[in-house]
Structure formats: C-alpha cells, structure tokens
N, CA and C atoms as an extended XYZ file, in Angstrom:
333
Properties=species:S:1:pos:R:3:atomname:S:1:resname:S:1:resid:I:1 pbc="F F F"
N        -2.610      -14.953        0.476 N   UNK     1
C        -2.187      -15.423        1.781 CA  UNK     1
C        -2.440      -14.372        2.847 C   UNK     1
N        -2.599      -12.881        2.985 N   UNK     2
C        -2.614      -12.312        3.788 CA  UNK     2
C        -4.144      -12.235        4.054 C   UNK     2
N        -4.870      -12.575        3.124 N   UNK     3
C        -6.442      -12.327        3.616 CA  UNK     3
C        -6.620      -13.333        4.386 C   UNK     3
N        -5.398      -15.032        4.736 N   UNK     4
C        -5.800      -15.858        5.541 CA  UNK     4
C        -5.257      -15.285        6.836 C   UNK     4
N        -4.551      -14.287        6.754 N   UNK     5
C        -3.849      -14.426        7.930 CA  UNK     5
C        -4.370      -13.098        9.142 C   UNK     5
N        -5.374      -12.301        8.628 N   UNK     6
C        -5.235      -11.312        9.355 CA  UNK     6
C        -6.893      -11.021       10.587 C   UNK     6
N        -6.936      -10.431       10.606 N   UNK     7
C        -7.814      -10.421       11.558 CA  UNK     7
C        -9.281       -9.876       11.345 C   UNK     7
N        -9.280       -8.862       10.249 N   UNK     8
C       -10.554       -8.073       10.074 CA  UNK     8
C       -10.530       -8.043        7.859 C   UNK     8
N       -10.989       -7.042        7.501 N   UNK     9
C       -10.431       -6.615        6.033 CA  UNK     9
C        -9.184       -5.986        5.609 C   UNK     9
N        -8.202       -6.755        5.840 N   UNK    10
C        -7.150       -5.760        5.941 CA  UNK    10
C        -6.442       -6.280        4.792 C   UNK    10
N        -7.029       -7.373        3.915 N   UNK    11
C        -5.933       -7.928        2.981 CA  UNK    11
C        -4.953       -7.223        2.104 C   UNK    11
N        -5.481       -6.136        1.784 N   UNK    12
C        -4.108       -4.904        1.118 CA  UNK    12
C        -3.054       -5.014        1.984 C   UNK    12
N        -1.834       -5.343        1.316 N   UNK    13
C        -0.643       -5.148        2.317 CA  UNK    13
C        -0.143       -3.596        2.487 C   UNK    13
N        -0.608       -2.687        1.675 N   UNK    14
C        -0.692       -1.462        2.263 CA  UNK    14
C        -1.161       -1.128        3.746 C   UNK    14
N        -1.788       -1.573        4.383 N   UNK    15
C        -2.727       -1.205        5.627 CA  UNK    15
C        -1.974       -2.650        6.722 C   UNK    15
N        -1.087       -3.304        6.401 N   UNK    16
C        -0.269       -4.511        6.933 CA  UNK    16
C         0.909       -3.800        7.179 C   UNK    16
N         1.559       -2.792        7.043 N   UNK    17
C         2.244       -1.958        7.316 CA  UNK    17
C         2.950       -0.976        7.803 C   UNK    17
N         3.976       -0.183        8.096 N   UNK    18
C         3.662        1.201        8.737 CA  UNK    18
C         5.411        2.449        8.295 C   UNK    18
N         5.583        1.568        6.725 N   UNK    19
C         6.695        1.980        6.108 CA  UNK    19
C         5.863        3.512        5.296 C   UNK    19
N         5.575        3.091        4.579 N   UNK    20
C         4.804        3.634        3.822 CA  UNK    20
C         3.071        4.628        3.684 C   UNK    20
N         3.343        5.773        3.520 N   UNK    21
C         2.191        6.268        4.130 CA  UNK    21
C         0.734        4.961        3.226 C   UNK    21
N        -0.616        5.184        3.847 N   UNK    22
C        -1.651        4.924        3.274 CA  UNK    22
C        -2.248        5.769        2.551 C   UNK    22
N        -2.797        5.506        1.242 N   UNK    23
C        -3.864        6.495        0.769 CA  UNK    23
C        -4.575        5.481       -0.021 C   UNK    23
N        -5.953        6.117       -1.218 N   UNK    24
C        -6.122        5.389       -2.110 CA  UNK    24
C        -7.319        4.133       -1.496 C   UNK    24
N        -7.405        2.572       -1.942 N   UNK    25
C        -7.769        2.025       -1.402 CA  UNK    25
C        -8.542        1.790       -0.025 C   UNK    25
N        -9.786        1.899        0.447 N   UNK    26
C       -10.098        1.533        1.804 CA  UNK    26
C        -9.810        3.188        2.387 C   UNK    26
N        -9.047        3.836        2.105 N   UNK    27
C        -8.918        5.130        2.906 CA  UNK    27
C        -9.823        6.161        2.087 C   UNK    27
N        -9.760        5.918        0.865 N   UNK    28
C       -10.698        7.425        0.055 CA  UNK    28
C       -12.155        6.772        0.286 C   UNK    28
N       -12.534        5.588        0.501 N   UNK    29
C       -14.514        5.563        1.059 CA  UNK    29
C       -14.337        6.306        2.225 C   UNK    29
N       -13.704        5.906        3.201 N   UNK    30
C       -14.363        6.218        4.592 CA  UNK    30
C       -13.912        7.642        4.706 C   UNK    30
N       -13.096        8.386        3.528 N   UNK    31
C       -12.750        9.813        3.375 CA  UNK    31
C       -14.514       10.478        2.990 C   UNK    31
N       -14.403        9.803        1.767 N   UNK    32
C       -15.973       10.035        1.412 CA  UNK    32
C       -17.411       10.110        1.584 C   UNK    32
N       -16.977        8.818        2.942 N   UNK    33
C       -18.361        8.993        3.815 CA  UNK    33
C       -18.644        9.805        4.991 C   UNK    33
N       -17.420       10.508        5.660 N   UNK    34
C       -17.170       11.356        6.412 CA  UNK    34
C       -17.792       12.622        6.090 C   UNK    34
N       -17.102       12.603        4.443 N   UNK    35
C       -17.343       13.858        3.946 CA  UNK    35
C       -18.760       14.341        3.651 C   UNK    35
N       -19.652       12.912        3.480 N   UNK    36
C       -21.010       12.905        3.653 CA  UNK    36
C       -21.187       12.883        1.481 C   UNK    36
N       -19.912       12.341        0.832 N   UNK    37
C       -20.261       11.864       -0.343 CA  UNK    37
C       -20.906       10.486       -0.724 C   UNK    37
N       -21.828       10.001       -1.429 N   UNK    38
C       -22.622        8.852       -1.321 CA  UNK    38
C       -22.290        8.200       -2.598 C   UNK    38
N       -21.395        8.829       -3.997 N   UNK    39
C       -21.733        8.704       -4.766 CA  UNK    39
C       -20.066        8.651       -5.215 C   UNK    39
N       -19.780        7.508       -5.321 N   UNK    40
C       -18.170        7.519       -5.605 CA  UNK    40
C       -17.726        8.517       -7.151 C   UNK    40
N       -16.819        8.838       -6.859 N   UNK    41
C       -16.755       10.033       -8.168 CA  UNK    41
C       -17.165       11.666       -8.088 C   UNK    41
N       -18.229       11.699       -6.902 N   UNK    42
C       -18.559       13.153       -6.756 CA  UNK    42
C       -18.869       13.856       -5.603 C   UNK    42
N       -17.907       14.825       -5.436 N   UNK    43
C       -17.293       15.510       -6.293 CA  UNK    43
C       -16.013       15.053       -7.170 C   UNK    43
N       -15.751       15.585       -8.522 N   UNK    44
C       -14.510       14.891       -9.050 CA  UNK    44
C       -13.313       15.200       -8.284 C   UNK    44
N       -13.147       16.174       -6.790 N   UNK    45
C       -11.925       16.179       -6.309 CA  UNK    45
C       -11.872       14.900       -4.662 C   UNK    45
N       -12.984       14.269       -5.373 N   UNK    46
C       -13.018       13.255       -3.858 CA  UNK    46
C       -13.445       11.756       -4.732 C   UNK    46
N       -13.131       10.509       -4.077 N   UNK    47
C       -13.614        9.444       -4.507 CA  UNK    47
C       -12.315        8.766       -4.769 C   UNK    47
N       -12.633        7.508       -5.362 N   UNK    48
C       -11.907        6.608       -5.656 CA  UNK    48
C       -11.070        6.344       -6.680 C   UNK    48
N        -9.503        6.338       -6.625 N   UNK    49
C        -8.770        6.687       -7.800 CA  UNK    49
C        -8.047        8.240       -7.328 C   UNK    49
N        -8.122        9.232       -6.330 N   UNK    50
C        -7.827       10.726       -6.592 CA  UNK    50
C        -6.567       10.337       -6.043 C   UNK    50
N        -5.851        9.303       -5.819 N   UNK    51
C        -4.673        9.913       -5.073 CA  UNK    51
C        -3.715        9.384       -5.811 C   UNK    51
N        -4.348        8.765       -7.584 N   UNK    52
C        -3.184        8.676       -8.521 CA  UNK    52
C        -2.897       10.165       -9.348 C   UNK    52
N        -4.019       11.475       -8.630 N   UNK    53
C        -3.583       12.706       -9.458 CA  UNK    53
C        -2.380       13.499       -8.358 C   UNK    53
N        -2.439       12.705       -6.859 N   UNK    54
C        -1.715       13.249       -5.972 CA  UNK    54
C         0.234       13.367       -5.889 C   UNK    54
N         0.891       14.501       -6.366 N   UNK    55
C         2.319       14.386       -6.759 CA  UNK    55
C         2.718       13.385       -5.614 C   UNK    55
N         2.525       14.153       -4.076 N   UNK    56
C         2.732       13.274       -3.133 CA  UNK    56
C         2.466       11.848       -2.903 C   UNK    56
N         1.756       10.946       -3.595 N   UNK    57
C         1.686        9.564       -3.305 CA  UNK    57
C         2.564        9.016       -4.467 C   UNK    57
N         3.204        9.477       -5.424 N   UNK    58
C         3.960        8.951       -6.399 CA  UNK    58
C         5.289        8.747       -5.695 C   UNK    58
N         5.736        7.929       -4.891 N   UNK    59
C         7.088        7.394       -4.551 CA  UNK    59
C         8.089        6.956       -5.327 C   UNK    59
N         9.211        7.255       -4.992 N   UNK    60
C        10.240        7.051       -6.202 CA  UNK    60
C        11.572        6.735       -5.518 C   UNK    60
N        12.528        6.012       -6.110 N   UNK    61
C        14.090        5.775       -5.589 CA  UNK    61
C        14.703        7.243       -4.725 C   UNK    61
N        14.213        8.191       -5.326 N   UNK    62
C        14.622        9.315       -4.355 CA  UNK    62
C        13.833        9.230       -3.232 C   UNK    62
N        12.869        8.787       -3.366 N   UNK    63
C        12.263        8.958       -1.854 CA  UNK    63
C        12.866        8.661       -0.429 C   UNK    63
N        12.967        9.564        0.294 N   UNK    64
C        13.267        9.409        1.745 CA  UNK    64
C        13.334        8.320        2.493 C   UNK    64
N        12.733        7.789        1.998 N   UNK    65
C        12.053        6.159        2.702 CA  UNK    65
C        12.924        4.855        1.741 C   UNK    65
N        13.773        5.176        0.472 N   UNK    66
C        14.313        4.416       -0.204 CA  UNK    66
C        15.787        4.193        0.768 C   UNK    66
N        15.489        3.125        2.041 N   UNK    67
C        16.738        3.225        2.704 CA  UNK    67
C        16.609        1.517        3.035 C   UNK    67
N        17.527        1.042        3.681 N   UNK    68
C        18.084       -0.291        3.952 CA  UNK    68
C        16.831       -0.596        5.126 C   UNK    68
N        16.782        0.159        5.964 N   UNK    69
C        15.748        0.307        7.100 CA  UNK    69
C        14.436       -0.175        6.726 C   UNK    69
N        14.211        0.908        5.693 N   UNK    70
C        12.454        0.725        5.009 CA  UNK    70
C        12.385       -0.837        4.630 C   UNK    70
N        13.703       -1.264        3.571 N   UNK    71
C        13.397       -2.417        3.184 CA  UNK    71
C        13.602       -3.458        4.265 C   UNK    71
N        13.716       -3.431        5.482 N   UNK    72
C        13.936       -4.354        6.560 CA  UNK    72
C        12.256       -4.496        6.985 C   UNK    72
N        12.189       -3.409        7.294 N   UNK    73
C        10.340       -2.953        8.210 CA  UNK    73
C         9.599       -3.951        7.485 C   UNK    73
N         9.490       -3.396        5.671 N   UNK    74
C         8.738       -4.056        4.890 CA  UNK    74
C         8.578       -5.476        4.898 C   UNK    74
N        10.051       -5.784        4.779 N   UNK    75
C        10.056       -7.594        4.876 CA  UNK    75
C         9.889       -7.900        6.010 C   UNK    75
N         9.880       -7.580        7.467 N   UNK    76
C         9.586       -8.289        8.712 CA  UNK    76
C         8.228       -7.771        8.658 C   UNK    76
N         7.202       -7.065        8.331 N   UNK    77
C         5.977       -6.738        8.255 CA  UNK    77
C         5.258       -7.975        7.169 C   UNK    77
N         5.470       -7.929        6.075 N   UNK    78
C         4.922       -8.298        5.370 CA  UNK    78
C         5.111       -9.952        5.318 C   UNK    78
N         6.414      -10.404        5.916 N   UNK    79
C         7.061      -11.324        5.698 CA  UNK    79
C         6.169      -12.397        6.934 C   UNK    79
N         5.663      -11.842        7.642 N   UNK    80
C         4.577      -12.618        8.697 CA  UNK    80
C         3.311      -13.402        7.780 C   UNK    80
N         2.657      -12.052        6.670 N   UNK    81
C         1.644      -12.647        6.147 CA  UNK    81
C         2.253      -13.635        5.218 C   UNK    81
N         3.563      -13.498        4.526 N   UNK    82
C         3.783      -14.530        3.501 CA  UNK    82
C         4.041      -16.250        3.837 C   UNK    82
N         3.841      -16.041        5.179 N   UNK    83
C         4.392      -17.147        6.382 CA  UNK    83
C         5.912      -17.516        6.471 C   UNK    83
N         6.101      -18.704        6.848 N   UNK    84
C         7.492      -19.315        7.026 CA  UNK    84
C         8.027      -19.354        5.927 C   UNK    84
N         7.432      -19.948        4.756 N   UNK    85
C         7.982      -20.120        3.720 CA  UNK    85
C         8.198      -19.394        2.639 C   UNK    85
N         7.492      -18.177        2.849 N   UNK    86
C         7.164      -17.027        1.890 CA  UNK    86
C         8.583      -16.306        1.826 C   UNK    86
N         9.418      -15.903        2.330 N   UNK    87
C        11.126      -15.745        1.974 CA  UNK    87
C        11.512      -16.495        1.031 C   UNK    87
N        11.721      -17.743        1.172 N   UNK    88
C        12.405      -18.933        0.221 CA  UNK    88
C        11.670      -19.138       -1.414 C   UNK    88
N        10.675      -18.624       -1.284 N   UNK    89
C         9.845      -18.523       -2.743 CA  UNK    89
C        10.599      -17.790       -4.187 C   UNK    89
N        10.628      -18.002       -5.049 N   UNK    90
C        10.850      -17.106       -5.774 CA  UNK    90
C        10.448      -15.803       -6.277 C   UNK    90
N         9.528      -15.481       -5.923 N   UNK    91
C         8.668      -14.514       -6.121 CA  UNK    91
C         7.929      -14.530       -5.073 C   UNK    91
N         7.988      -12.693       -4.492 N   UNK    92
C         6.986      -12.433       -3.590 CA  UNK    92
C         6.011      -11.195       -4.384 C   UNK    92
N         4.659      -11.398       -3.544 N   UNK    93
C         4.123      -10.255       -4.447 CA  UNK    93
C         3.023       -9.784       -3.305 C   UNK    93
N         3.249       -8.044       -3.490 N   UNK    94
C         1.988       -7.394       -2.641 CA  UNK    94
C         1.601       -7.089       -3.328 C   UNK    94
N        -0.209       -6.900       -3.737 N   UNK    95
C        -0.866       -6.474       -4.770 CA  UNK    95
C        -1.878       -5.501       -4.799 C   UNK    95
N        -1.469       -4.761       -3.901 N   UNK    96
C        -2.133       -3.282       -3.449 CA  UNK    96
C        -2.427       -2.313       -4.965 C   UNK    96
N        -3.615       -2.167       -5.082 N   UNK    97
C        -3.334       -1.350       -6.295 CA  UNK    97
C        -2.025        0.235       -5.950 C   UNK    97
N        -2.382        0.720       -5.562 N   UNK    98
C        -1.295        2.053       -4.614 CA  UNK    98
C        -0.070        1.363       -5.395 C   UNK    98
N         0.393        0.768       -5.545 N   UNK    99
C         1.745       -0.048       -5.399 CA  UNK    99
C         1.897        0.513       -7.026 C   UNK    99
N         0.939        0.764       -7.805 N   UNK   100
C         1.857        1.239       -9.179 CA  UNK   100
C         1.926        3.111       -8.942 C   UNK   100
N         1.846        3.614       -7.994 N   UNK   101
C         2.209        4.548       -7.506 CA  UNK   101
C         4.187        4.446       -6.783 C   UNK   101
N         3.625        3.189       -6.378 N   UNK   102
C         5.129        3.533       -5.295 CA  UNK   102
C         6.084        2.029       -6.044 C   UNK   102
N         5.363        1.626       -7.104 N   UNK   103
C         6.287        1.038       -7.857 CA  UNK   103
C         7.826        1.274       -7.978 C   UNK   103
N         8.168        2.109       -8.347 N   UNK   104
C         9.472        2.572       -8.095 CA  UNK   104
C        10.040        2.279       -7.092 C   UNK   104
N         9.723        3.350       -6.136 N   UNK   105
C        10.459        2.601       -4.373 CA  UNK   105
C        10.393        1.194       -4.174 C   UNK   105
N         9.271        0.653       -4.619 N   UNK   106
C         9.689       -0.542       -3.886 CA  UNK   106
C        10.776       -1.937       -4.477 C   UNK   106
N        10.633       -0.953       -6.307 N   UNK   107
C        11.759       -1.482       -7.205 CA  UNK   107
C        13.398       -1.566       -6.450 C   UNK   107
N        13.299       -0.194       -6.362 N   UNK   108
C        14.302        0.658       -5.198 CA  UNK   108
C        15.036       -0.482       -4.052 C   UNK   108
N        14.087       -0.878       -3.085 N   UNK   109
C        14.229       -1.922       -2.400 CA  UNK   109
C        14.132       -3.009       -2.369 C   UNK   109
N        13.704       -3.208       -3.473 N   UNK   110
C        13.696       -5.004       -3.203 CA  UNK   110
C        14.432       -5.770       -4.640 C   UNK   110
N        15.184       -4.715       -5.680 N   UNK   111
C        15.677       -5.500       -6.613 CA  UNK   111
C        17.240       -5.957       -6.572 C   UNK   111
C-alpha cells in the first residue's frame, strides 16, 4: 500500500518517516556512488548490507526513542500510507529490511 500512495521510490517505510534514523536500504547506493564505488560489495567496508555490522543501527527497548511520542509519530506517519482503514486491521506491517535491526524498538512500541 505505500508504494500506491507516495510520490517518487519511496516505498520503504523507513524513508516515510522521521522517528527513526535512515541507513541501509536506498541510503548505502547513493553512499556508494558518491564514493565513486561501482561495484556493490567493494570495498568490504562500503556497500550493501554494512549497516547490519553497525552497533549504532541495532535499536533496542532501551533506546532513547522507545517513548509514547516515537510510537505516536510512527503511527500518524505511517498510518497515512496504511489509509483509513489500515488502523482497524489486524495486522499492520512495515517491511523495510532495516526493521530486523530495529526489531526490538519497534516490538517496544507497538506490542
């Protein structure tokens, strides 16, 4: 549902956001092409996948951001792409890969 709803490539609900930092996804190419790497994987400290070796992108119930607030932002952010009816569902789901990084937090908030 969010790839119907948005405006450009933005369907990761990571980048639909502004709770949660970005990394990972969509941010390590255009890291890579900056960097003038052509070749995903090399160097092995750049490319796609490096920011599951990063301590900092692993979010957790301690995290700073595990507050009543965060989980408000999230659901009035995200809660646009799920539309009107996307609250009343039984299941909501963002499917950002990043998200088994910050799995936890968002366990944190939304269970």
């Amino acid at each position: 549902a969010f790839a119907e709803r948005t405006d450009g490539d933005f369907s990761e609900g990571a980048f639909l956001q502004s709770v949660m930092p970005t990394f990972g996804v969509g941010r390590e190419r255009e890291d890579c092409l900056r960097a003038g790497v052509r070749r995903v994987g090399s160097p092995p400290a750049r490319g796609v996948g490096r920011y599951g070796f990063d301590p900092g992108a692993h979010l957790t119930e301690a995290s700073p951001l595990a507050s009543l607030a965060s989980r408000d932002a999230l659901l009035s952010q995200w809660g646009y792409y799920w539309g009107e009816a996307g609250l009343e569902r039984p299941l909501l789901l963002e499917k950002t890969p990043t998200n088994m990084l910050t799995a936890r937090l968002l366990q944190s908030l939304f269970a």
